[in-house]
VEXDRENPA-603798 format. One record per residue: y, z, x of N, C-alpha, C in turn; residue in three letters. Coordinates in pm, whole numbers, plus 32768, in hexadecimal, padded with zeros to 4 digits. Layout:
BEGIN
YZXYZXYZXALA/...
***
This chain:
BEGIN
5F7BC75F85BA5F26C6FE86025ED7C749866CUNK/5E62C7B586375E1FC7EF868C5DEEC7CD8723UNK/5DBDC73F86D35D7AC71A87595DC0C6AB87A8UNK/5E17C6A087AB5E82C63B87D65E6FC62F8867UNK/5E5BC67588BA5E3EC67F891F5DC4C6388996UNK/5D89C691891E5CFDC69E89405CD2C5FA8940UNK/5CC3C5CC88975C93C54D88755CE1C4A18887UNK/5D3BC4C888905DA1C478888F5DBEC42E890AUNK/5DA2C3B189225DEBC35B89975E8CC37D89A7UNK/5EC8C34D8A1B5F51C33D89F25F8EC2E789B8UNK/5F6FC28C89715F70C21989395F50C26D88ADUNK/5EF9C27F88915ECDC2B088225F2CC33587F8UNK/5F7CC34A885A5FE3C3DE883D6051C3A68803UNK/6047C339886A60ECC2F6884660F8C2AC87C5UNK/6079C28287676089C25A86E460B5C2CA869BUNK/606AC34A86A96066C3BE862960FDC4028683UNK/6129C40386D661ABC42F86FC6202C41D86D2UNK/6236C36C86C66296C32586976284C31F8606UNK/621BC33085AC620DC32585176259C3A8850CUNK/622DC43085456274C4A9851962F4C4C38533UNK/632FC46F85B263BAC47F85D363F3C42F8568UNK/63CCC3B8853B6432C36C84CF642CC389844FUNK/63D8C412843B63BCC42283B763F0C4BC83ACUNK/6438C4C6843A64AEC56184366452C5C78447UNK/6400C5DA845E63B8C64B84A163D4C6878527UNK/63E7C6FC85286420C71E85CB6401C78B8616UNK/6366C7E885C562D7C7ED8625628BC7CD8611UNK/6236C7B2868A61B1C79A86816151C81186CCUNK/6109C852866260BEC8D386946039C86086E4UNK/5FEEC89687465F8CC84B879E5F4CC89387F1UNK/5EB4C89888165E71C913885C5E27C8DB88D3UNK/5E6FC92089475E43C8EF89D55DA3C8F589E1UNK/5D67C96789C45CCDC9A089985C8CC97A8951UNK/5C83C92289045C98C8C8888C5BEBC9388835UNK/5BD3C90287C85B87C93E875C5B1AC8FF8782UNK/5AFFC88C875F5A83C81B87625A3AC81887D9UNK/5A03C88C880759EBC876889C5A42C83E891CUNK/5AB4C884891C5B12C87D89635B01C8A489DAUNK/5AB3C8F18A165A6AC9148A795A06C88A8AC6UNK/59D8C8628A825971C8328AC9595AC7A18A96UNK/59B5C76A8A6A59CFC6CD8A265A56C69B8A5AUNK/5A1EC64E8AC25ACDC60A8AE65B07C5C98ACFUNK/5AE0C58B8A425B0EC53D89E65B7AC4C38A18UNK/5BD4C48A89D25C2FC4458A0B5C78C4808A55UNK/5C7DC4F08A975CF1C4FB8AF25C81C5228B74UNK/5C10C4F58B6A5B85C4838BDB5B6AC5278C16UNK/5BA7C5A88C305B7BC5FA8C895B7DC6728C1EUNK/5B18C6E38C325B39C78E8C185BA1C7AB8C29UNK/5BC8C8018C1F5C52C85A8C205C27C8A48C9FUNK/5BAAC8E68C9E5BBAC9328CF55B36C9578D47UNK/5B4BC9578DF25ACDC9398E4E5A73C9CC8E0EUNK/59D7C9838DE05992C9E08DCF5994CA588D65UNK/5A15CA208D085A26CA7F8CA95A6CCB0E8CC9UNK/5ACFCB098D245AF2CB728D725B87CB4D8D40UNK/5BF1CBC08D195C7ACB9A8D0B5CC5CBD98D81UNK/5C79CC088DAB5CE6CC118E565CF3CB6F8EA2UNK/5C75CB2A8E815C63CAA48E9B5C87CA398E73UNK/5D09CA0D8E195D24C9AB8E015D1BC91E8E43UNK/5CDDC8AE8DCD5CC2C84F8E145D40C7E38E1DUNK/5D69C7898E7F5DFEC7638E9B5E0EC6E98E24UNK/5D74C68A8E375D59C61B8DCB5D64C6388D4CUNK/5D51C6B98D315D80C69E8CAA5E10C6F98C92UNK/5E21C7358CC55EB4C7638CA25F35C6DF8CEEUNK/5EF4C6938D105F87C61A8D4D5F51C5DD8CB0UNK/5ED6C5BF8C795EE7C5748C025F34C5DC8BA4UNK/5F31C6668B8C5F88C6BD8B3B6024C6918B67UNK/6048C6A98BCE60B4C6828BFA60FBC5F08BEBUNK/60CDC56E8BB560DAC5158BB66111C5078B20UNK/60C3C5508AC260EEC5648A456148C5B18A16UNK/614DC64B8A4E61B0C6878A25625AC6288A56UNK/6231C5DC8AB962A3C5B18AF962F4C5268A81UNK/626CC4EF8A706286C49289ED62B6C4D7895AUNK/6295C52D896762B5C57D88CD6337C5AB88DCUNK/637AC5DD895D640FC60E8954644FC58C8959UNK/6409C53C8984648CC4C289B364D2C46D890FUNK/6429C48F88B36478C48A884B64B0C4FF87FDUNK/64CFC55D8816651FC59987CA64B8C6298785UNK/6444C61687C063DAC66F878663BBC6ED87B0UNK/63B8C772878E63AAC7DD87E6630EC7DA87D5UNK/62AEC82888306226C81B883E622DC8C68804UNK/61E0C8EB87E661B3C96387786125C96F87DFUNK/6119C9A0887760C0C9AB88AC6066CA2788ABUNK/5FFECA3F88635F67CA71888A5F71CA8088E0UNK/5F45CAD4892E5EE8CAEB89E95E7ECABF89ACUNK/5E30CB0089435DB1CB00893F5DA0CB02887FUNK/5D06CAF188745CFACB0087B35C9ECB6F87E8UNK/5CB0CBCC876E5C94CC34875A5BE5CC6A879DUNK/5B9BCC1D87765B1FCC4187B85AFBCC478856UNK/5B55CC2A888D5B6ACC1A89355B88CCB98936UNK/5BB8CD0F88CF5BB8CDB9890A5B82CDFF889FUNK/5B43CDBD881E5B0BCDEF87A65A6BCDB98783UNK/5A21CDBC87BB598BCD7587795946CDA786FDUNK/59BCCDA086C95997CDEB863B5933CD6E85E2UNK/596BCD0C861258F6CCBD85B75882CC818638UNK/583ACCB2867A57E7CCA886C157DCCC3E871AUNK/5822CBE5872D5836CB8187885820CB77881DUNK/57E3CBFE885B5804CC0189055871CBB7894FUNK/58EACBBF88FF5987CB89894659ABCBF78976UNK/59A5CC73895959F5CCE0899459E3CCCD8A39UNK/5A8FCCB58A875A8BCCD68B115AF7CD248B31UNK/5B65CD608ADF5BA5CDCB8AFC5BADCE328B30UNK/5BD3CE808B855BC1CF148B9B5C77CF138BB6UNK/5CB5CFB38B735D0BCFB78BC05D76CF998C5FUNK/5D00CFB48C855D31CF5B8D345D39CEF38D41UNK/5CDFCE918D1D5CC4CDF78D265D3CCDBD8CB1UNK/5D6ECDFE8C435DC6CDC48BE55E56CDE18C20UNK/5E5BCE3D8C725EEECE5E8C955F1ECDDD8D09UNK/5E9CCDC68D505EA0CD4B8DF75EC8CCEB8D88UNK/5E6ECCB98D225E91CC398CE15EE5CC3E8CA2UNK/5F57CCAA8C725FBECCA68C106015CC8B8C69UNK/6027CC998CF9606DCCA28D5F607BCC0A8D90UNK/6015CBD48D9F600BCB2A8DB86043CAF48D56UNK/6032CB0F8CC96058CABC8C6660FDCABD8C72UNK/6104CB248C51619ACB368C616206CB2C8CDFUNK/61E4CB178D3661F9CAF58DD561FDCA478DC0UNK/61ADCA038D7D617DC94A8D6961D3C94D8CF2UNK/61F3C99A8CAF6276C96E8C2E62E1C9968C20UNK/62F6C9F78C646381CA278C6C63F7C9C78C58UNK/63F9C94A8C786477C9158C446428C8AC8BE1UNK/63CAC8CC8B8463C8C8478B2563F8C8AF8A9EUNK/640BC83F8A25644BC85089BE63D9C8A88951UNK/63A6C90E89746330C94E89246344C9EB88E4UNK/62F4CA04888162C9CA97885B6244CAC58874UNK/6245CB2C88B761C0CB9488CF616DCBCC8853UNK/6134CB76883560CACBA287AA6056CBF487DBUNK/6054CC6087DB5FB5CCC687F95F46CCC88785UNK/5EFECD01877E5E91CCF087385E1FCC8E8737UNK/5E6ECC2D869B5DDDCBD8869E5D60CBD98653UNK/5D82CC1785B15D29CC0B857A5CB8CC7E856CUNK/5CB2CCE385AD5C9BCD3D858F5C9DCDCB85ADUNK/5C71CE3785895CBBCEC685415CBBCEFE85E9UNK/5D1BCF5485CC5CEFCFBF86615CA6D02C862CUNK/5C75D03186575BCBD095864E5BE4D12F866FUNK/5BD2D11787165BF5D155876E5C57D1A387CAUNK/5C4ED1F388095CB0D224887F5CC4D1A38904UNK/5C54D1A789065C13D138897A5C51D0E0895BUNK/5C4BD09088EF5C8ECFFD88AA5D06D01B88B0UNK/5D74D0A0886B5DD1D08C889F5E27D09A8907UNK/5DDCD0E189415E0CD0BB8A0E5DF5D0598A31UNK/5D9CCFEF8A015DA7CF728A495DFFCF288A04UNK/5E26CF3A89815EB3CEF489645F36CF048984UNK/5F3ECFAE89AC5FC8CFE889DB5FB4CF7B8A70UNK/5F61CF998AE35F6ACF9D8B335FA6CF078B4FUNK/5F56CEA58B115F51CDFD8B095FF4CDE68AF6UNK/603BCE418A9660CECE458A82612CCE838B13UNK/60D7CEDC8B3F611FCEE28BB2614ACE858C1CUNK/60CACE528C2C6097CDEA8C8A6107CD6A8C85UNK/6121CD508BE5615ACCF08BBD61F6CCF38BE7UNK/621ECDA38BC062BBCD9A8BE762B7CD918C69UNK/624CCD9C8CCE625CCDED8D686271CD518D8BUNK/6237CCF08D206243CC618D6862BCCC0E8D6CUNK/62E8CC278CDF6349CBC78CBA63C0CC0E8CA7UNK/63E1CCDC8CE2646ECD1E8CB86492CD3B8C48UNK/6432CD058BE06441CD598B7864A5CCD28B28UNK/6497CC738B3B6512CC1B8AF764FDCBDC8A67UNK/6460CBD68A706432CBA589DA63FCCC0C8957UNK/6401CC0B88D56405CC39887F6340CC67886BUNK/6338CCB9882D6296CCBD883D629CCD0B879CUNK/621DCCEB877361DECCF286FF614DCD1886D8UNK/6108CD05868B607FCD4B86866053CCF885F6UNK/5FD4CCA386025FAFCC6A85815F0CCCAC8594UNK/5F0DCCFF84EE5EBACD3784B75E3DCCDA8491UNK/5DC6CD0584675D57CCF684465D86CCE68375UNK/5D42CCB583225D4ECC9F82B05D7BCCEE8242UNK/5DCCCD0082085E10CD5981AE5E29CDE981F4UNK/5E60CDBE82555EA6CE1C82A95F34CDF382EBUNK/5F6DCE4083055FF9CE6583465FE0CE8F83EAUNK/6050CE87844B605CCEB88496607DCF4C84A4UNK/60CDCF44844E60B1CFDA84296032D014843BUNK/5FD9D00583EE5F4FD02583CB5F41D082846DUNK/5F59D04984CD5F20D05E85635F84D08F85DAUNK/6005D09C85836065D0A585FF60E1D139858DUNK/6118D17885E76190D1CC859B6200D13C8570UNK/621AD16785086291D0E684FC62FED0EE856DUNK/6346D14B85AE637ED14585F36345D1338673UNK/62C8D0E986A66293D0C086FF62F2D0A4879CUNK/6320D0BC87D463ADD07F882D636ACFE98830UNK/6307CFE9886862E4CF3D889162FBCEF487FBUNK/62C6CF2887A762B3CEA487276361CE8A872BUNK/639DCE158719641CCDE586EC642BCDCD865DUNK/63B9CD86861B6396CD6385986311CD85858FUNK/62FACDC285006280CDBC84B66214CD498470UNK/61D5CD448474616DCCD1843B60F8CD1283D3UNK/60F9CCB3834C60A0CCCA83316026CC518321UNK/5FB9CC7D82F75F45CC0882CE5F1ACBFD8232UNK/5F4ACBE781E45F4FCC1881625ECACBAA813FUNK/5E81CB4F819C5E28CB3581825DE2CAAB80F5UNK/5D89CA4680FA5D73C9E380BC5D3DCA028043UNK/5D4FCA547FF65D63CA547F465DA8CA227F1CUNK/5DB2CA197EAA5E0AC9A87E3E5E40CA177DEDUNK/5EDAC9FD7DE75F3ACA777D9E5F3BCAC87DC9UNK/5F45CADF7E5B5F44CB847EC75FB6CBD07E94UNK/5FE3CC1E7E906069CC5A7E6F60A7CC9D7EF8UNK/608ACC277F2360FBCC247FE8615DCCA17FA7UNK/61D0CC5C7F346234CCA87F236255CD337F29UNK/61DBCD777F0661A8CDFE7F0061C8CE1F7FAFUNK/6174CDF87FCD614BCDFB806061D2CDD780C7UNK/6245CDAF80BB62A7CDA180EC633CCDFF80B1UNK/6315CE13800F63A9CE657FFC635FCEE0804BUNK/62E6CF2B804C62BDCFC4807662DECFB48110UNK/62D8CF4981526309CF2381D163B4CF448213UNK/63CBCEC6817E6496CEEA81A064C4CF5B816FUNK/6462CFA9813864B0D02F812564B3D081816CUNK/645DD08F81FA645CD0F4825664CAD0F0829EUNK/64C3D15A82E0652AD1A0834264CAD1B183C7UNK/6540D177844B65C1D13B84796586D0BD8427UNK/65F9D08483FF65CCCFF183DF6596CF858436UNK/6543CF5884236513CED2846564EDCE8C842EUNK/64DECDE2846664D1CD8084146422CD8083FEUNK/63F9CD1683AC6357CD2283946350CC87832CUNK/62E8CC6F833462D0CBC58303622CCBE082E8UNK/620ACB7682856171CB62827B6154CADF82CCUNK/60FDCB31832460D9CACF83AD606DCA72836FUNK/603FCAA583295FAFCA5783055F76CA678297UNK/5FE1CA2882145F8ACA0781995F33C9B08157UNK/5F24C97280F05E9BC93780EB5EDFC89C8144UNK/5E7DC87881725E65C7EE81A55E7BC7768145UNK/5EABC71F81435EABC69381065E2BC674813BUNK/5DB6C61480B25D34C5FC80EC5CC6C65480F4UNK/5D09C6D881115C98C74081135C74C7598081UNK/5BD5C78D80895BA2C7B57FFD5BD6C8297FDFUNK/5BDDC82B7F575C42C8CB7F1F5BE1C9147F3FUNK/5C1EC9A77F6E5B9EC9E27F855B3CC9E37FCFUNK/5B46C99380095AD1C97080745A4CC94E801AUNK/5A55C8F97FB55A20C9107F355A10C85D7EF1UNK/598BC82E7F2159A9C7877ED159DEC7837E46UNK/5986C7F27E1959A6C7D57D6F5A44C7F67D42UNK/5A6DC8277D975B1DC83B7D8D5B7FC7A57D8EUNK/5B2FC7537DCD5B7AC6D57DDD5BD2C7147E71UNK/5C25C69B7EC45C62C69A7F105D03C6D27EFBUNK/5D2AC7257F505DCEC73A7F4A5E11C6AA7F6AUNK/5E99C68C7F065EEFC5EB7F235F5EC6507F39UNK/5FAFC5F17F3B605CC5DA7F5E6074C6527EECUNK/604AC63E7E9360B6C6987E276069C7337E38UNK/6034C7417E955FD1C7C27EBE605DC82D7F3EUNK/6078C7A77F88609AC7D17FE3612EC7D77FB3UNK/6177C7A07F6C621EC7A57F2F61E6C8357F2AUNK/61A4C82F7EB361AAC8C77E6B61B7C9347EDEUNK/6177C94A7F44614CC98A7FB161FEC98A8002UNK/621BC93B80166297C907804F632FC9618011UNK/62FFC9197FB0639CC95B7F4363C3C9EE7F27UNK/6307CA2A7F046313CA907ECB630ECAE37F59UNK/62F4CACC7FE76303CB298054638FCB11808BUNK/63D1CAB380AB644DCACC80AA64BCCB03804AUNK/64BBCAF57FDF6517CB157F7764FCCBAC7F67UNK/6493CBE77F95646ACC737F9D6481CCAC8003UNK/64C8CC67803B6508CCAA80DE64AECC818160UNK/6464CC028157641DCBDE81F264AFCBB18241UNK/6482CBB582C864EFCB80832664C7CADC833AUNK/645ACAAF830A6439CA40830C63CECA1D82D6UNK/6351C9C682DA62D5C98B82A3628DC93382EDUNK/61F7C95682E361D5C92F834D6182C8B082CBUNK/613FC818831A60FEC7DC82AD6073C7A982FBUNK/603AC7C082CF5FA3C79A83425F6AC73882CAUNK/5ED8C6D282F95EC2C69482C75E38C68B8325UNK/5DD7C69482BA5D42C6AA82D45CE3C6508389UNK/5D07C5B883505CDBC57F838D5D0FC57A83F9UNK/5DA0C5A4841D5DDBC5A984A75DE3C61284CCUNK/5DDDC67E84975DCEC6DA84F75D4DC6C5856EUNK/5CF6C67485475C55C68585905C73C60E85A4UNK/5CD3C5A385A45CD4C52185C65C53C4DC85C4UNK/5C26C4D185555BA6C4BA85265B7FC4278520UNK/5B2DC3D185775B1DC34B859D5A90C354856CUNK/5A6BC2F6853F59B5C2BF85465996C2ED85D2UNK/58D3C32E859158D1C35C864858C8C3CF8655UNK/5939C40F861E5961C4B58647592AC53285AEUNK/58F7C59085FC58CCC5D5856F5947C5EA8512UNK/593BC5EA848E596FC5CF8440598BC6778406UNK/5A1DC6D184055A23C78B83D05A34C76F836AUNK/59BEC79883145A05C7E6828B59F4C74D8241UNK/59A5C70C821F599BC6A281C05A43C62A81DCUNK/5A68C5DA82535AAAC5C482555A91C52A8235UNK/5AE6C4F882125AE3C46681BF5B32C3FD81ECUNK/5BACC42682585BD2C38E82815C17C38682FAUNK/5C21C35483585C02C31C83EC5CBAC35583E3UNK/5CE2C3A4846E5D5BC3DE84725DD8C338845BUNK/5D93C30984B35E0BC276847D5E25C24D83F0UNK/5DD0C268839B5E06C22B83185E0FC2BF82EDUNK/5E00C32382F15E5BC37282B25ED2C398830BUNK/5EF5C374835E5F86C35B838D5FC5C3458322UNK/5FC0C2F182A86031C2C082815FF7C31181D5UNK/5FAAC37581E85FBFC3A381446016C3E18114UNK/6066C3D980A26107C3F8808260F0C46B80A4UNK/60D5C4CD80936119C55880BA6160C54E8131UNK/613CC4F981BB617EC512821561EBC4C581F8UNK/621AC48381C8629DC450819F62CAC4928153UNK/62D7C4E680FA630DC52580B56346C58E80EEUNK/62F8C5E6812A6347C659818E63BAC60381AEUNK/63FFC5C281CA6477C59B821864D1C5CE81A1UNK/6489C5B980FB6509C5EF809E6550C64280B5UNK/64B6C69780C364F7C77080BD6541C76B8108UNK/6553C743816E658EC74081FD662FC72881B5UNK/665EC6B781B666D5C676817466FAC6A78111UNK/66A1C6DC808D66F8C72D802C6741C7BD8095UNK/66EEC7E080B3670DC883810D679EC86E815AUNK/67B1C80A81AC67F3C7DE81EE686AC7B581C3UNK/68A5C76C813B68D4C73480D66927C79780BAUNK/6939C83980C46945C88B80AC6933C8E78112UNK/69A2C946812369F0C9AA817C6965C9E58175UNK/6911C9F8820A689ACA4282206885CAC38259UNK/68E8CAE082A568C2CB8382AD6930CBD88260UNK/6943CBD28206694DCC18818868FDCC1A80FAUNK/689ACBC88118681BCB97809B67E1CC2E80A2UNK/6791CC5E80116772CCDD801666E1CCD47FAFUNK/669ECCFF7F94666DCD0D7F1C665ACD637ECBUNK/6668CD167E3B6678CD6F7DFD665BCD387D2EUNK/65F0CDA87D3A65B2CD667CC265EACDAB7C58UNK/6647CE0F7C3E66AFCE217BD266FDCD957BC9UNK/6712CD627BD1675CCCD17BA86713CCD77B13UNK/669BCCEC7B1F662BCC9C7A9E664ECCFF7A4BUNK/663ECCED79A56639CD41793D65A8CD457927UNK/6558CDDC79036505CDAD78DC647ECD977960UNK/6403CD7E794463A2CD927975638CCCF979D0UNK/6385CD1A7A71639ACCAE7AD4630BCC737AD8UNK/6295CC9C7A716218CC457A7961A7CC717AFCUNK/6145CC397AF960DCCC457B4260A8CBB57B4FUNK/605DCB947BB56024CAF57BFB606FCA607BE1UNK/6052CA307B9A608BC9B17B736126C9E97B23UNK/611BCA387AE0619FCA837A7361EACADD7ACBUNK/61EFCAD87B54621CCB377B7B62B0CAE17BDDUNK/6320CB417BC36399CAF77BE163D5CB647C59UNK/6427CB247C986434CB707D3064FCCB117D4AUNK/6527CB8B7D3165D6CB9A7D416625CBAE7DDBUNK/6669CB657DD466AECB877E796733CB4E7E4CUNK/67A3CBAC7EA2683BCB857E746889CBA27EFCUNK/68EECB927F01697CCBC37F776997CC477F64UNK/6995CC8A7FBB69D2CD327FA56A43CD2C7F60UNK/6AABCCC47F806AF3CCD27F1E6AF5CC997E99UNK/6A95CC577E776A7FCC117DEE6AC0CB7B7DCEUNK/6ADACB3D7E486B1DCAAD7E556AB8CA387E20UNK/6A3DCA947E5869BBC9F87E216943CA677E10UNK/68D7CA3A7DD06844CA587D8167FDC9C67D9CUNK/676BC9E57DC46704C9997D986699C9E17D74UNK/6637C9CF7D0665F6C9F47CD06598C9877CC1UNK/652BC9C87CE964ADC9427CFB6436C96C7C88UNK/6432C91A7C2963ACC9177BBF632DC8A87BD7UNK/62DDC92A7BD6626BC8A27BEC622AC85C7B9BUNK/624CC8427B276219C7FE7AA86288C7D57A40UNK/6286C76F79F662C2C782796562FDC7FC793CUNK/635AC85C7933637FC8C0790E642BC8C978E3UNK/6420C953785A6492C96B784F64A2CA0C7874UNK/653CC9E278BF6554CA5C79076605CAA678F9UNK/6619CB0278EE669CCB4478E266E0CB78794DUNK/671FCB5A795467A0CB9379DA67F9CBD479C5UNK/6821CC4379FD6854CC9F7A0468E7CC927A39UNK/6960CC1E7A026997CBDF7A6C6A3FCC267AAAUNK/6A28CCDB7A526A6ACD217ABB6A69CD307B4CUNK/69EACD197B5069C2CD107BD36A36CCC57C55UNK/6A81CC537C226AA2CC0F7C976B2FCC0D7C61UNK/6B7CCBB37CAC6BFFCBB27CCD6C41CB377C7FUNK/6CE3CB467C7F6D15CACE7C2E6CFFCAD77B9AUNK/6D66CA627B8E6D86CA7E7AB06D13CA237A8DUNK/6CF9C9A17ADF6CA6C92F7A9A6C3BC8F57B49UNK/6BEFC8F47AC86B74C9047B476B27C83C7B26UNK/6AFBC83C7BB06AE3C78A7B9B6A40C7AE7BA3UNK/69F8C76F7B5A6936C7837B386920C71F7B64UNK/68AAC6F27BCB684FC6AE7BD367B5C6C47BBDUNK/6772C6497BDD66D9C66A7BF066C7C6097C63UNK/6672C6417CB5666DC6187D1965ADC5E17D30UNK/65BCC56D7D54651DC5667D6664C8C5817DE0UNK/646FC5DF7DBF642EC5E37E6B63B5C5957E96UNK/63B1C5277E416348C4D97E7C63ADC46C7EA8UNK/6420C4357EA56446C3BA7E9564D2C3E67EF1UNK/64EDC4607ED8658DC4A57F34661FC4547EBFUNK/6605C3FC7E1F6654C3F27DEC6693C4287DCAUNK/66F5C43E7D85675FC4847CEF6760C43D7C8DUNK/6768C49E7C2067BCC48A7BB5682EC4EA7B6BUNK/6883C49C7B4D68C7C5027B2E68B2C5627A90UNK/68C0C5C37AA568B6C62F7A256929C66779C5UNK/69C8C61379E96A03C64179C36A72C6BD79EEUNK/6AB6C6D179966B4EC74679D36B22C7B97967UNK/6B29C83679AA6B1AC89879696BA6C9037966UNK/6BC1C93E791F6C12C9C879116BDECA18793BUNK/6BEFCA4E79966BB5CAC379C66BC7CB50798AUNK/6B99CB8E79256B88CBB378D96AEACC007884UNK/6AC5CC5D787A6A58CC9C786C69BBCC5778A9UNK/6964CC2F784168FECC28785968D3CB8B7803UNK/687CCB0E784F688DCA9D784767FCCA627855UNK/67CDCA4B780F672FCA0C78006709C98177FDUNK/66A6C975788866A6C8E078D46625C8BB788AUNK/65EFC86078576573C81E78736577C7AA78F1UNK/6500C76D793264FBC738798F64ECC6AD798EUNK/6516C63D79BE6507C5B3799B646CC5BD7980UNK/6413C56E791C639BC54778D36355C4EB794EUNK/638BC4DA79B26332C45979FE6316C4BF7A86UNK/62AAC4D17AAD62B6C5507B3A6235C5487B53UNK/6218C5AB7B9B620AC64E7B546268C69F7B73UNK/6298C6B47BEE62FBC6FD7C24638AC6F07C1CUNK/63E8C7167C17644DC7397C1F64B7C7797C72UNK/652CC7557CAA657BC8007CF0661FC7C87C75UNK/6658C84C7C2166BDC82D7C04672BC8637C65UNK/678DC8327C766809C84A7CDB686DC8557C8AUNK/68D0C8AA7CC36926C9047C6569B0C91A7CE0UNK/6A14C8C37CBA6A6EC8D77D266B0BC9087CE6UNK/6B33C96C7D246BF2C9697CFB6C25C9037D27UNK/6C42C8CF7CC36C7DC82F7CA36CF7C8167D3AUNK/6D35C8C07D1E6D94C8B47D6C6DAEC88C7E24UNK/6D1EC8A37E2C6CFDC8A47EA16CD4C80F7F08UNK/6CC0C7CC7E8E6CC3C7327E9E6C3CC7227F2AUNK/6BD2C74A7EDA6B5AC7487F4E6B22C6C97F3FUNK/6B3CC68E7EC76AFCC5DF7EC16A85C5DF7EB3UNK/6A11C5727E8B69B1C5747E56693AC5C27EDCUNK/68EEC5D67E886882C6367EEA6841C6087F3BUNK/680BC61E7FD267D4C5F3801167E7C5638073UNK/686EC54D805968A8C4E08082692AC52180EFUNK/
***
């Protein structure tokens, strides 16, 4: 919810707040600097951010309206995923005259920010959309991080969201001390192969966690592309399933029209088509609550991935299947994104007789699949009514009970 801040009454926070808290979501990424002329549009929260465009200068009117929300967002249960700033406030790479950064001026304001949040429920997101260029650019991001711990002691988690088919990596040593977690932007195409982009992630050394911060949009055009048609719900599962089961620490789900909280009135990014209130309620954001509950359903920090489970060739775009199990082999889910038959490898896991489901990720149902012998190698086709699929694979013995429940 980019502009959450920025555009948003408090009234108008507290609708899209409470839809995401009851629908199990538990951040909300949001940019104090906001994109849309965030500078110089005081949109619903009535004032600038900041006197004269100066960040040594923060303005009080609109950070008590920042403050009013982040305060509403913990009370339900929500961590804020806070921006200082979007990316063109220290990058004018796309020509905008927003750049007001300099090293000095980002370290005073990383220092305020973090000094005014120190005890709310948030993560330090840097970046913002686009690349670091520069030396210059990245002293004003180190420094802005300084600023931030010098404010708040260092108590909150900080992160870095990339510019489009990029990684944090891309811009930082992986062993960064500040980054806690990695982010990527794997970006609004249709059939991205996030998965790619997250096992080359969980395979580095020291380990750290890493998630796709920002894949395609629900609503958004594929591609940035009319003739592509729009990304739906079954855009974003795919995006969902196949980055966690590949080792994300989580998933992020954005949705076109709210990110820009897009009302009649307001320019319209990227060919956008429907007013942030009625896509409030387009299924994808209900559906994320599945992934959530299958994951959960099941012993979670021992989940691993691992695409030897599969016999045989794991596919590409729509055909492409993505394996995750227990280190010790107690449970498997394996997520297909189409009609498909698939083979399992079911040395893999634990116990004499193994209990099969299918699990639905548009709906969070079951069905059951039956008792297996655990015993060589075992070939699933997928219920005929979908498109998608996850099969679940449990040692009977372990009595984990139906999935996601």
């Amino acid at each position: 919810a980019w502009e959450l801040f920025h555009r948003c009454t408090l009234g108008e926070a507290e609708v899209y707040l409470r839809d995401r808290a009851a629908k199990g979501f538990t951040v909300i990424q949001a940019v104090v600097l906001a994109e849309c002329d965030g500078l110089n549009d005081p949109g619903h929260a009535g004032a600038t951010p900041l006197l004269n465009n100066d960040p040594t200068t923060p303005n009080e009117a609109y950070f008590a309206h920042v403050d009013a929300i982040v305060k509403l967002a913990n009370s339900l249960g929500l961590v804020i995923g806070m921006l200082p700033t979007w990316g063109d406030k220290w990058n004018n790479v796309w020509k905008n005259n927003s750049e007001i950064f300099t090293p000095e001026n980002a370290r005073i304001y990383g220092k305020f920010l973090g000094n005014r949040y120190k005890d709310a429920d948030l993560i330090w997101i840097m970046g913002g959309d686009r690349p670091v260029e520069t030396d210059s650019q990245q002293a004003t991001l180190q420094q802005m991080v300084l600023g931030l711990h010098e404010g708040d002691g260092g108590v909150h988690m900080h992160t870095f969201h990339p510019n489009g088919g990029k990684g944090s990596s891309d811009y930082w040593e992986w062993d960064t001390n500040w980054i806690d977690f990695h982010m990527w932007q794997t970006g609004h195409g249709r059939n991205k192969d996030n998965y790619n982009c997250i096992a080359a992630d969980y395979a580095r050394t020291p380990a750290k966690p890493v998630l796709d911060a920002e894949p395609g949009y629900e609503d958004h055009p594929a591609g940035f592309n009319l003739d592509n048609g729009y990304l739906d719900d079954y855009d974003c599962r795919k995006s969902a399933y196949w980055s966690v089961f590949a080792g994300a620490c989580g998933h992020t789900y954005g949705c076109h029209p709210i990110w820009q909280m897009w009302l009649p009135g307001r320019l319209a990014h990227s060919w956008c088509r429907n007013t942030w209130h009625d896509a409030l309620h387009l299924p994808g954001s209900t559906q994320m609550q599945y992934v959530k509950k299958l994951l959960l359903s099941r012993p979670y920090f021992t989940r691993i991935p691992d695409q030897s489970l599969l016999v045989g060739e794991v596919g590409e775009q729509t055909k492409h299947l993505q394996a995750t199990r227990d280190s010790e082999g107690t449970y498997a889910f394996i997520y297909s994104p189409g009609p498909l038959d698939f083979t399992v490898d079911l040395e893999k896991l634990s116990g004499e007789t193994l209990n099969a489901w299918w699990y639905n990720p548009r709906t969070g149902l079951v069905q059951e699949a039956g008792t297996l012998s655990r015993s060589g190698q075992y070939k699933f086709s997928t219920p005929k009514v979908g498109p998608d699929w996850i099969l679940v694979l449990d040692d009977a013995s372990k009595g984990y009970g139906r999935p996601g429940v």
